[in-house]
Each structure stands twice: as C-alpha cells, then as structure tokens.
C-alpha positions in Angstrom: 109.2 93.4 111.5 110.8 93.8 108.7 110.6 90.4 107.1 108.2 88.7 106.1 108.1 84.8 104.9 104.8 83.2 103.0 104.3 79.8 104.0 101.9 77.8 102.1 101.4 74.1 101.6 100.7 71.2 103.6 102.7 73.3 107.0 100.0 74.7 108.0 96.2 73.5 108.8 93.4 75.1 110.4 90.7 72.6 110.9 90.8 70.5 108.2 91.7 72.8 105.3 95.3 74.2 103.8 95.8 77.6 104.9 98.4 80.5 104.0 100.3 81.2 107.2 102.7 84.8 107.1 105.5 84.6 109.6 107.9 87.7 110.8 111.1 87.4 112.1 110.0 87.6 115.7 108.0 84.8 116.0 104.5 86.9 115.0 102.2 84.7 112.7 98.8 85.5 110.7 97.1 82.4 109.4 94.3 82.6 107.4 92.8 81.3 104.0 93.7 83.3 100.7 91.0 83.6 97.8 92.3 85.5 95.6 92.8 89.4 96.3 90.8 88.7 99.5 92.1 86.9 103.2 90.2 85.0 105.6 91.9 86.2 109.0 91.7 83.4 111.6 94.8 83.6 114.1 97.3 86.2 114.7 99.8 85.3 116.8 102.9 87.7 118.8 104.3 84.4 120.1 106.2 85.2 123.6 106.4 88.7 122.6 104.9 91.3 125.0 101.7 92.9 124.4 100.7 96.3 123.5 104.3 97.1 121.4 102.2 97.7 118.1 103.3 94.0 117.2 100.2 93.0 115.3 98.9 96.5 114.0 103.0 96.3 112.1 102.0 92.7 111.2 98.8 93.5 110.0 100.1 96.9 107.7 102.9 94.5 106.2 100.3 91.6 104.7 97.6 94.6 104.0 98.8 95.9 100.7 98.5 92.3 99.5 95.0 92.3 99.8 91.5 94.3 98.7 89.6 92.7 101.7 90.7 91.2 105.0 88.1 89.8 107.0 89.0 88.7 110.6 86.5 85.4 111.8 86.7 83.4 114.8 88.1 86.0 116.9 87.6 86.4 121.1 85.7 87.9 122.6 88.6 89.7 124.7 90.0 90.4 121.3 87.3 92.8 120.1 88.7 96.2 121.2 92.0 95.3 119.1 90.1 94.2 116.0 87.7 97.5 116.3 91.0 99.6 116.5 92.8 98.0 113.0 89.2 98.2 111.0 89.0 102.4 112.2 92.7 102.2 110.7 92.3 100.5 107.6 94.4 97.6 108.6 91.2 95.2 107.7 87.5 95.4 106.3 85.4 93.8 108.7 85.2 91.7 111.6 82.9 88.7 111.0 82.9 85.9 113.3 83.0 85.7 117.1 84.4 82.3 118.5 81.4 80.4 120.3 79.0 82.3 117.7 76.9 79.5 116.0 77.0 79.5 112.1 76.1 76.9 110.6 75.1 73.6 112.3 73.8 70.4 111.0 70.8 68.4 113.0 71.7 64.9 112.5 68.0 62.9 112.1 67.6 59.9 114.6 65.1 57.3 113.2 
C-alpha cells in the first residue's frame, strides 16, 4: 500500500459530477468529492483482493492525513460494521448516508 496516485479530471465520474479518485498499487480505489480540507467518501474499492487483510483501513490511513473531515455517504447497509470500526479509529468523521435512504426528492406537478 505503499503508493498512492491522485487522479482527478474528467477520469472519473460519480453520477454526473467530476470526482477525485485515490488509487494504490493493488488495485484499491477511494472515490469521493474534495472540498477543500474536507472529502465526500462515496466508494471504496479492494478490487479482486480478498477481504478482511486490513486493505481499506491502510487505504483509508494513507488519504486521512490529507483531510480535516471525511464523511462516508451512500454506503451499504452490509457495509456498516466496517465504517463504525474506521470512525472508533479515527480513520473518518462520520458516516452520513445509507444507500436506499431518501434525501432529497423532487415531486414533479402534473397539471
């Protein structure tokens, strides 16, 4: 885990928007949106690596100094234990979003 290249630019897109994508050597990934000294966490990925090897906690301490807050959104449900685990450690602030959690939503008015 031991490097670490910043990809930014048109590479990578989550939804419809530009986001900052760190990739490590072994095929691990964290994608997310930067603003400023803070990190919108959306996908972190150990590729075809096998779990539970401490993967994505070494992932996660490498981007970390980087950062005063590092919110994780859009994250499964399955995922929670993992994500509980790295905010008791420090590895990120808080844990926002669940995916299939409503947020915003816009009624669309039939005449």
């Amino acid at each position: 885990m031991s490097r670490l290249r910043e990809v930014e630019g048109s590479l990578y897109f989550y939804g419809d928007r530009i986001a900052t994508a760190f990739e490590f050597e072994n095929g691990v990934k964290i994608i997310g949106f930067k603003n400023g000294f803070s990190f919108d966490l959306r996908v972190l990925s150990i590729g075809k690596n096998p779990k539970r090897k401490g993967l994505g906690k070494r992932a996660l301490g490498t981007i970390r100094p980087l950062f005063r807050e590092i919110t994780v959104n859009e994250i499964n449900e399955d995922a929670l234990p993992f994500w509980e685990k790295m905010k008791d450690r420090g590895l990120i602030n808080r844990i926002g979003t669940k995916k299939g959690e409503l947020v915003c939503w816009r009624v669309k008015k039939t005449p």
